[in-house]
N, C-alpha and C positions, 0 to 999 in steps of 0.2 A: 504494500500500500504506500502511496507516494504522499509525500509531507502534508498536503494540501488537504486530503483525504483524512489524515490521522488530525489535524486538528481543526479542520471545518474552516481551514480558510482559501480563498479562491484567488487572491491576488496579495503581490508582496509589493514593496516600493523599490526594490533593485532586487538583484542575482544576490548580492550580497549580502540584505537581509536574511533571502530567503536561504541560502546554504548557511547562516550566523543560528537562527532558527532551526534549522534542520540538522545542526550539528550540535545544539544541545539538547534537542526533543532527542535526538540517536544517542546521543552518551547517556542518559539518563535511564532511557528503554533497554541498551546494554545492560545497565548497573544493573537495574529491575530483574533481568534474566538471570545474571552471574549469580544475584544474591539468592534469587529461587533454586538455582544449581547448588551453591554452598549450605543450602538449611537443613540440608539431611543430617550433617555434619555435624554441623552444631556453631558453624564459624558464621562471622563477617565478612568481608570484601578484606577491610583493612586488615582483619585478624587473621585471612588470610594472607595476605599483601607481607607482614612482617615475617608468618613461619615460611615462605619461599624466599627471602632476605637471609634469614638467618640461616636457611639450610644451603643455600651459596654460601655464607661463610664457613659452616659446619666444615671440620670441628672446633673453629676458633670462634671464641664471641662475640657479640657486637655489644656497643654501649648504645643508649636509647639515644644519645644525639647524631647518631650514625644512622640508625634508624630512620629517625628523622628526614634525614639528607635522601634515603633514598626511598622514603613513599612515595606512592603514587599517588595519594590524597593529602593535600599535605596541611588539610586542616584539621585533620586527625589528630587527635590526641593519644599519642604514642607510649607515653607514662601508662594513661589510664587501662590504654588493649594490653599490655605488656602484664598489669595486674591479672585482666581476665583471661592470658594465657597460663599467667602461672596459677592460678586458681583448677585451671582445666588439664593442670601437668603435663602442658605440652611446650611450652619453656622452665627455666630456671633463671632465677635473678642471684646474683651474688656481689657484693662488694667486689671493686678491682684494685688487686694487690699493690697494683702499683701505685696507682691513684685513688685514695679514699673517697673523693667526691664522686667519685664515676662507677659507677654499675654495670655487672658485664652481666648479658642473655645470650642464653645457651640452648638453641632448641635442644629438646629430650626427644630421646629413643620415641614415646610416643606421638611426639609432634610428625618425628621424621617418617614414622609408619602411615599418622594419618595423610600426610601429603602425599607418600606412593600412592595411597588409594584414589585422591582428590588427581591424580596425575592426567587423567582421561580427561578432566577437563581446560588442560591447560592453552592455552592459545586461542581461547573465547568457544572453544565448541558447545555447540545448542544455543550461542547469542546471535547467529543469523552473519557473524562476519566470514563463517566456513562458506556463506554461498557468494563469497569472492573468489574469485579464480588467486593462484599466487602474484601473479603481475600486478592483476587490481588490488590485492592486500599490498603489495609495495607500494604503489602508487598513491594509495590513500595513506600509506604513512608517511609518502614524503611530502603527499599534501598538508599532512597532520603539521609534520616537520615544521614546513613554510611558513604556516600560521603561526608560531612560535618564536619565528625569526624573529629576533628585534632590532637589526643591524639596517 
């Protein structure tokens, strides 16, 4: 269904509203999908976001301002997911030796298990971006890219 369709409007005032519009009705409707994928689980988007973070560092740890630096939401409150991992023993938090002020997270054994399982759906499968060809998924990412630029 094409943008106009999903939100009952029939005319935009440039190209550019109209793909500005269509590019956050689409991220939004993604998000809505991933999280419907992720609640069997028992995770969030972000809560998943940080144990795929951490298990690239695995088996070294990260500190929550590294964290930080590489979410993908980065309005997220990183402290507070990092709680509700460890609550769900799928990280651990520890003092870092070297640094008392800084905290090191360490996904666990079952963090790393739940992510092999969650692995089927990594690269958006069942959000509707598999029915791009691989060209068009490059393509929209360098479109992504572009919009980005600030140079």
């Amino acid at each position: 269904m094409n943008i106009e369709e999903e939100i009952k409007q029939s005319a935009f005032r440039s190209p550019h509203q109209k793909a500005y519009i269509n590019l956050v009705y689409t991220a939004g409707w993604v998000e809505q999908q991933q999280s419907a994928r992720f609640k069997p689980f028992g995770l969030s988007l972000p809560q998943y976001n940080i144990l795929r973070i951490l298990r690239g560092q695995y088996p070294k740890p990260a500190t929550v301002s590294m964290l930080i630096e590489r979410m993908l939401d980065k309005t997220s409150n990183a402290s507070r997911i990092v709680d509700k991992l460890v609550a769900k023993e799928l990280v651990t938090r520890q003092q870092c030796p070297n640094d008392r002020r800084t905290v090191d997270v360490l996904i666990t054994e079952k963090g790393l298990n739940l992510l092999k399982q969650m692995d089927s759906l990594e690269g958006g499968k069942g959000t509707g971006i598999t029915n791009l060809s691989d060209e068009e998924a490059l393509q929209l990412s360098n479109l992504l890219d572009k919009i980005r630029d600030r140079s």
